[in-house]
BALOBA-1460 file (C-alpha; in Angstrom, 3 decimals):
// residues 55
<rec num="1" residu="x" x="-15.488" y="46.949" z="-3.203"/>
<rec num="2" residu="x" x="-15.004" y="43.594" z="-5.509"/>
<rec num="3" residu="x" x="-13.514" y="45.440" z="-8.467"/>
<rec num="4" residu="x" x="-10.862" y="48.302" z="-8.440"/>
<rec num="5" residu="x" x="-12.095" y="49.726" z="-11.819"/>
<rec num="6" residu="x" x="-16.069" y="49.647" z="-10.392"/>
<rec num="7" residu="x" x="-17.572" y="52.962" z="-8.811"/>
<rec num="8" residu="x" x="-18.939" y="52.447" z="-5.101"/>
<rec num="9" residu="x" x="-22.894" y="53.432" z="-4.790"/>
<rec num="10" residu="x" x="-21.398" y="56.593" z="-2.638"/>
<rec num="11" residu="x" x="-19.017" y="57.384" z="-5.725"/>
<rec num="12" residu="x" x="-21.857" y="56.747" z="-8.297"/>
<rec num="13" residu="x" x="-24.262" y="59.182" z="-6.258"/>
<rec num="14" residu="x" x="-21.229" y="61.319" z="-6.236"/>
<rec num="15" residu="x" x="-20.557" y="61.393" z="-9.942"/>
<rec num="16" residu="x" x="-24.701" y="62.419" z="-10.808"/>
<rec num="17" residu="x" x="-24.198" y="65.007" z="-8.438"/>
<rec num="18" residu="x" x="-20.839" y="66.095" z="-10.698"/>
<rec num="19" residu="x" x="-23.002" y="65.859" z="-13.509"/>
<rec num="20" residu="x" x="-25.795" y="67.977" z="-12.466"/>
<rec num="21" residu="x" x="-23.286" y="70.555" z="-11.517"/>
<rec num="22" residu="x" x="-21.064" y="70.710" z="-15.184"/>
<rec num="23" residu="x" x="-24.576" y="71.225" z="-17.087"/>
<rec num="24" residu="x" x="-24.454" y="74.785" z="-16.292"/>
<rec num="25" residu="x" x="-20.354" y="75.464" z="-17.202"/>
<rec num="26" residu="x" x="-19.320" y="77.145" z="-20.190"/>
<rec num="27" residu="x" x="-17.114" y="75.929" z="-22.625"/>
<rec num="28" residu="x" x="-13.947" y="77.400" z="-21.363"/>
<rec num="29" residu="x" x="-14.922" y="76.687" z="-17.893"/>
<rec num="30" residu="x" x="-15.688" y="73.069" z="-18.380"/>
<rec num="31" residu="x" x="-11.836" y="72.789" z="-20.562"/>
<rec num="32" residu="x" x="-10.573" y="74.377" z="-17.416"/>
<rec num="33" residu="x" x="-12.115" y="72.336" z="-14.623"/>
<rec num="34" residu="x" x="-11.110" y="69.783" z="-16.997"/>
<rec num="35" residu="x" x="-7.195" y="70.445" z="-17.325"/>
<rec num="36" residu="x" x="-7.249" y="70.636" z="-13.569"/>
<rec num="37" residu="x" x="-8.455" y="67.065" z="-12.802"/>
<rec num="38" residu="x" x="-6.059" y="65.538" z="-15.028"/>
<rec num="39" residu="x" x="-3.516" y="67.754" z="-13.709"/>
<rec num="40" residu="x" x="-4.200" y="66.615" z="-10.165"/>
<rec num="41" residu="x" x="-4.800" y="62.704" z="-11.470"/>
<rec num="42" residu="x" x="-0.822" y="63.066" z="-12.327"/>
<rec num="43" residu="x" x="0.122" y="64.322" z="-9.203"/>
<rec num="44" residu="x" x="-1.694" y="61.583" z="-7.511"/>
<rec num="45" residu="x" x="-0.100" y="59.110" z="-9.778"/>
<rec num="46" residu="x" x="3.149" y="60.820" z="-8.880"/>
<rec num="47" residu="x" x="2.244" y="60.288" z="-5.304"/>
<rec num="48" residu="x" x="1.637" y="56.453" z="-5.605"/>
<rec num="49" residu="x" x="4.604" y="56.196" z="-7.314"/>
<rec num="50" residu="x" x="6.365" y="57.636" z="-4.790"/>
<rec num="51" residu="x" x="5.284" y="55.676" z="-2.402"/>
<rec num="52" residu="x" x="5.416" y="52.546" z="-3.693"/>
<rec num="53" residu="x" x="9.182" y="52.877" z="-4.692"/>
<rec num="54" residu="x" x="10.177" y="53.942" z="-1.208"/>
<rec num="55" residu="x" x="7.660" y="50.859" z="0.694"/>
């Protein structure tokens, strides 16, 4: 991968296939799929934290 921000081709497939799937959500399901990601993005950003400080 050349940039860090860019999506591979196997996470862009990945991401269609995502989007295919949330077409069909409701409302509240779609806020709470939603509050779990970014709940789980902090943890991992608590993780990498982590383990940076203690490298």
């Amino acid at each position: 991968m050349d940039m860090p921000g860019k999506l591979t081709l196997e996470q862009q497939f990945k991401m269609k296939v995502y989007e295919d799937q949330v077409q069909s959500l409701s409302l509240e399901e779609a806020q709470t799929y939603l509050l779990e990601v970014l709940r789980q993005m902090m943890v991992k950003d608590n993780i990498v934290k982590h383990l940076m400080k203690n490298a």
